[in-house]
Backbone as ProteinMPNN parsed JSONL, in Angstrom:
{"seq_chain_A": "XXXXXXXXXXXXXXXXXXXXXXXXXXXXXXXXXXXXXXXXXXXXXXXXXXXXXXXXXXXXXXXXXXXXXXXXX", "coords_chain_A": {"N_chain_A": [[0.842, -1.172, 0.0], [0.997, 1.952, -1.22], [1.997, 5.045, 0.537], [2.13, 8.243, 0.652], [3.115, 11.173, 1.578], [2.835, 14.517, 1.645], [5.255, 17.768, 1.887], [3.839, 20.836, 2.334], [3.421, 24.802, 2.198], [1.199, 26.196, 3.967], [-1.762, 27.654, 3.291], [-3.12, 27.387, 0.33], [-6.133, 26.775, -1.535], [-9.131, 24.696, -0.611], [-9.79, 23.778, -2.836], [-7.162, 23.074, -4.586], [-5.863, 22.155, -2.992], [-7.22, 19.884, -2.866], [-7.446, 19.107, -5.752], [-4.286, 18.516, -6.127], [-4.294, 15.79, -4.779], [-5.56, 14.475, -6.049], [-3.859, 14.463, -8.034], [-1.637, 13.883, -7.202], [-2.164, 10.598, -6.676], [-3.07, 9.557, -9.005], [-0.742, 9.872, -10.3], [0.885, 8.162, -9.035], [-0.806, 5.694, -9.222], [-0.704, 5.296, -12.185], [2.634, 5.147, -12.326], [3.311, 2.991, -10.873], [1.581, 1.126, -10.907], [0.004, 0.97, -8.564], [-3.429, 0.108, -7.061], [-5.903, 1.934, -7.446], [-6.958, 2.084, -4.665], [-5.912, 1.42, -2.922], [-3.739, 4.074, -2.183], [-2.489, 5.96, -0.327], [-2.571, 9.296, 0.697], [-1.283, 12.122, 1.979], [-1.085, 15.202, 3.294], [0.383, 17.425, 4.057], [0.292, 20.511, 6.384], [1.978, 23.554, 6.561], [2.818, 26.495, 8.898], [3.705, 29.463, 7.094], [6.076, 30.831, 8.623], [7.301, 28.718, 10.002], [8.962, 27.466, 8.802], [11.998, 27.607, 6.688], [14.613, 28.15, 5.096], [17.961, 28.388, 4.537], [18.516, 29.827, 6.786], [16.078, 31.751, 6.589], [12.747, 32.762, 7.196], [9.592, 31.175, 4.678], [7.804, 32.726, 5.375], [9.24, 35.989, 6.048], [10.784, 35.702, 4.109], [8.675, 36.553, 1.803], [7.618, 38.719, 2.762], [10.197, 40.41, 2.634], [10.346, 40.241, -0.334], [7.685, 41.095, -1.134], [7.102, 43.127, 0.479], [5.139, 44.665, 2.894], [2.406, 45.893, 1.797], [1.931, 44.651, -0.362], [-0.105, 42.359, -2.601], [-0.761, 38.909, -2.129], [0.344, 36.332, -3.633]], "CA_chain_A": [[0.0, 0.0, 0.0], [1.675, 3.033, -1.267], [1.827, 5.83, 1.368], [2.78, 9.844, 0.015], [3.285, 12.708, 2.099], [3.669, 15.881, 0.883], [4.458, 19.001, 3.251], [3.771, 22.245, 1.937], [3.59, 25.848, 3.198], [-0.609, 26.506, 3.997], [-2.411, 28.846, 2.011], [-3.879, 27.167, -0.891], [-7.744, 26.809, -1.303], [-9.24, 23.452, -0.68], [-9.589, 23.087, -4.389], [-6.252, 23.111, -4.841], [-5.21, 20.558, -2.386], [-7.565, 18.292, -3.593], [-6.435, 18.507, -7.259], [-3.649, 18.034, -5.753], [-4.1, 14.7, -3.708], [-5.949, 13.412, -7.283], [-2.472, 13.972, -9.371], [-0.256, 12.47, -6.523], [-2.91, 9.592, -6.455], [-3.097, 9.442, -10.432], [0.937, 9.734, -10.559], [1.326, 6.65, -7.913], [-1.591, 4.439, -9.988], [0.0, 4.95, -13.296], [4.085, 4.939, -12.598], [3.753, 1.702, -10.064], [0.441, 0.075, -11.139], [-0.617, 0.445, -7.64], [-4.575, 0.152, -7.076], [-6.247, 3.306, -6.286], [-8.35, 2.104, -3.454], [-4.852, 1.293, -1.882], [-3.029, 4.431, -2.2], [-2.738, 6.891, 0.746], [-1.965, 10.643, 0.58], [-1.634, 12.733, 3.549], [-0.89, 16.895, 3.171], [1.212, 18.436, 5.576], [0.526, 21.876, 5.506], [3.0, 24.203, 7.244], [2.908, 27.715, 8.6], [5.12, 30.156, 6.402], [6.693, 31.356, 9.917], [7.941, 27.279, 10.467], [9.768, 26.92, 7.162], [13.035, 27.768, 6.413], [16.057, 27.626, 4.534], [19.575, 29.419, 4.782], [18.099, 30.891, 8.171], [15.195, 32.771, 6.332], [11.772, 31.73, 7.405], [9.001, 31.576, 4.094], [7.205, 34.317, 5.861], [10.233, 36.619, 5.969], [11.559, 35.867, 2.137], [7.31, 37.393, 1.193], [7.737, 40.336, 3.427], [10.684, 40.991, 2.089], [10.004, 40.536, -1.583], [6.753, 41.521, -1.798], [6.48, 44.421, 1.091], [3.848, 44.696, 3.696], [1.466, 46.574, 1.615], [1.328, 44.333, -1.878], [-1.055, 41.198, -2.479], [-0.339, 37.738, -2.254], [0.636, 35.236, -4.508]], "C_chain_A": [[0.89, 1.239, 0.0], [1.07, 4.471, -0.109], [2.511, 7.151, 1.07], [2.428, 10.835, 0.412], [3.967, 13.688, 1.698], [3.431, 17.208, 1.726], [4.601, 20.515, 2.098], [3.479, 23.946, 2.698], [2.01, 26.147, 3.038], [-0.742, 27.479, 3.488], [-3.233, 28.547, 1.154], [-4.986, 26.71, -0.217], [-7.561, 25.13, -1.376], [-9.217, 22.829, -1.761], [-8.536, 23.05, -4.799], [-5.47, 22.005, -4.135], [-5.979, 19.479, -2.549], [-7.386, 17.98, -4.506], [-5.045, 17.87, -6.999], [-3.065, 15.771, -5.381], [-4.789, 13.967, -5.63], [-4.538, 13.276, -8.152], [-1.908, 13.409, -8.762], [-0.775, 10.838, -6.968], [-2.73, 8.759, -8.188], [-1.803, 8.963, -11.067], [1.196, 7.972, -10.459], [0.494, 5.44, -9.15], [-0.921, 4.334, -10.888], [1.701, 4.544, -13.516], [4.382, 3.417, -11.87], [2.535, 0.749, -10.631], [-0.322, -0.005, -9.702], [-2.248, 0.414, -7.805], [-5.08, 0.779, -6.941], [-6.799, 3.207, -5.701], [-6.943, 1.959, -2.385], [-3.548, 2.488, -2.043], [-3.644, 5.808, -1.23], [-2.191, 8.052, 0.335], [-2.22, 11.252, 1.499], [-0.998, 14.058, 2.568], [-0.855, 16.948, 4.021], [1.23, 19.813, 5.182], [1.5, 22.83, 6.969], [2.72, 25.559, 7.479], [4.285, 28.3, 7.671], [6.051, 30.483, 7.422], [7.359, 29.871, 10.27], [8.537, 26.671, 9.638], [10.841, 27.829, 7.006], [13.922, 27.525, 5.237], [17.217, 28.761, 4.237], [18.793, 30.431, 6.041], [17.002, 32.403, 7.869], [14.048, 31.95, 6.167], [11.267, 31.9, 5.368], [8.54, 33.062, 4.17], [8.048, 35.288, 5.361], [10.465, 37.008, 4.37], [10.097, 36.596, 2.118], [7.7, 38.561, 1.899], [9.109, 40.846, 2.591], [10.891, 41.302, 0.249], [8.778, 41.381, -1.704], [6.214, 43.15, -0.626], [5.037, 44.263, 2.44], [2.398, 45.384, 3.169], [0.897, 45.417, 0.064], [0.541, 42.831, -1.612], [-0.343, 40.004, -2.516], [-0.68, 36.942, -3.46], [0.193, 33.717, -4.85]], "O_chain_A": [[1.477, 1.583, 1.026], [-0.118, 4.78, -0.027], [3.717, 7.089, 1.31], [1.552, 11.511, -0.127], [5.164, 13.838, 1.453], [2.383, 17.705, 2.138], [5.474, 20.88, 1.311], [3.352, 23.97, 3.922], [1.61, 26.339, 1.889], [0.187, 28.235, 3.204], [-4.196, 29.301, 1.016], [-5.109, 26.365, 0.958], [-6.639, 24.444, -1.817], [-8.81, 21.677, -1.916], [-8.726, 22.933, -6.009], [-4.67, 21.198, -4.61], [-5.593, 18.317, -2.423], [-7.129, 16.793, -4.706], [-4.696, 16.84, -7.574], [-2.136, 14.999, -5.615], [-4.258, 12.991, -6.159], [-4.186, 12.279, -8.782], [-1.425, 12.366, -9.202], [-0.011, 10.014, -7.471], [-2.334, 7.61, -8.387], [-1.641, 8.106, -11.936], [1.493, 7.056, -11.226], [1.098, 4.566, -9.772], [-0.246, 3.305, -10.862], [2.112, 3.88, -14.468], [5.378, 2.747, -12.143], [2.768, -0.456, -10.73], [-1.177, -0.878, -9.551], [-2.514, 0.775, -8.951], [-5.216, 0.736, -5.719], [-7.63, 4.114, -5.658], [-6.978, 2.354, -1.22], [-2.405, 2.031, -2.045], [-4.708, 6.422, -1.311], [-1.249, 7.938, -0.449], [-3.321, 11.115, 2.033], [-0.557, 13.94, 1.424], [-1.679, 16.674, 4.893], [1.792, 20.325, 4.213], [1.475, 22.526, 8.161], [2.341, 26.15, 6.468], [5.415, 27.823, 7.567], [7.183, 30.383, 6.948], [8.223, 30.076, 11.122], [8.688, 25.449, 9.636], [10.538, 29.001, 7.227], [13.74, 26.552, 4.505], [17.06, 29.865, 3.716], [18.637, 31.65, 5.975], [16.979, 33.499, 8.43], [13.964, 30.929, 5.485], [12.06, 32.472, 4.62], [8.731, 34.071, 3.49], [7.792, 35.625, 4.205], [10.381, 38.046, 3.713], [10.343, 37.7, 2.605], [8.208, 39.44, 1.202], [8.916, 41.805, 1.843], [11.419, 42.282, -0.278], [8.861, 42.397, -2.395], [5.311, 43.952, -0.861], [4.095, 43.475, 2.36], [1.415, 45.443, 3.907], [-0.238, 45.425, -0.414], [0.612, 42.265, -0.521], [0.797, 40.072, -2.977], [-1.733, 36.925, -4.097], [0.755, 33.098, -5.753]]}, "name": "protein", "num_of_chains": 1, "seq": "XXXXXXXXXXXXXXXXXXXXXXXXXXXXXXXXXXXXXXXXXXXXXXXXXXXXXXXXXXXXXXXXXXXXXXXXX"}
């Protein structure tokens, strides 16, 4: 039973993580042959403030690209 976690930074609309969970699901059936009644997908979603890399959260890198005043992405 294939099992595929994927963490991402929260934000996106529910329709988006469920297209989502159908292409992982779609991926897994067609590249392994698994069954799709036996393939699990979990979504980890993350604050931007708990993500990192080179000692700059997500959060941080948007504020500083995009400003405190402009729209999100």
């Amino acid at each position: 039973m294939p099992l595929i976690e994927v963490t991402l930074v929260e934000g996106r609309s529910p329709a988006h993580l469920r297209a989502l969970i159908t292409a992982v699901t779609d991926a897994v059936e067609h590249s392994i042959g698994a069954p799709r009644s036996n393939i699990r997908v979990i979504l980890r979603e993350v604050p931007a403030a708990h993500w990192a890399s080179g000692d700059v959260t997500i959060e941080e890198r948007r504020n500083e690209h995009d400003g405190p005043d402009s729209p999100r992405h």
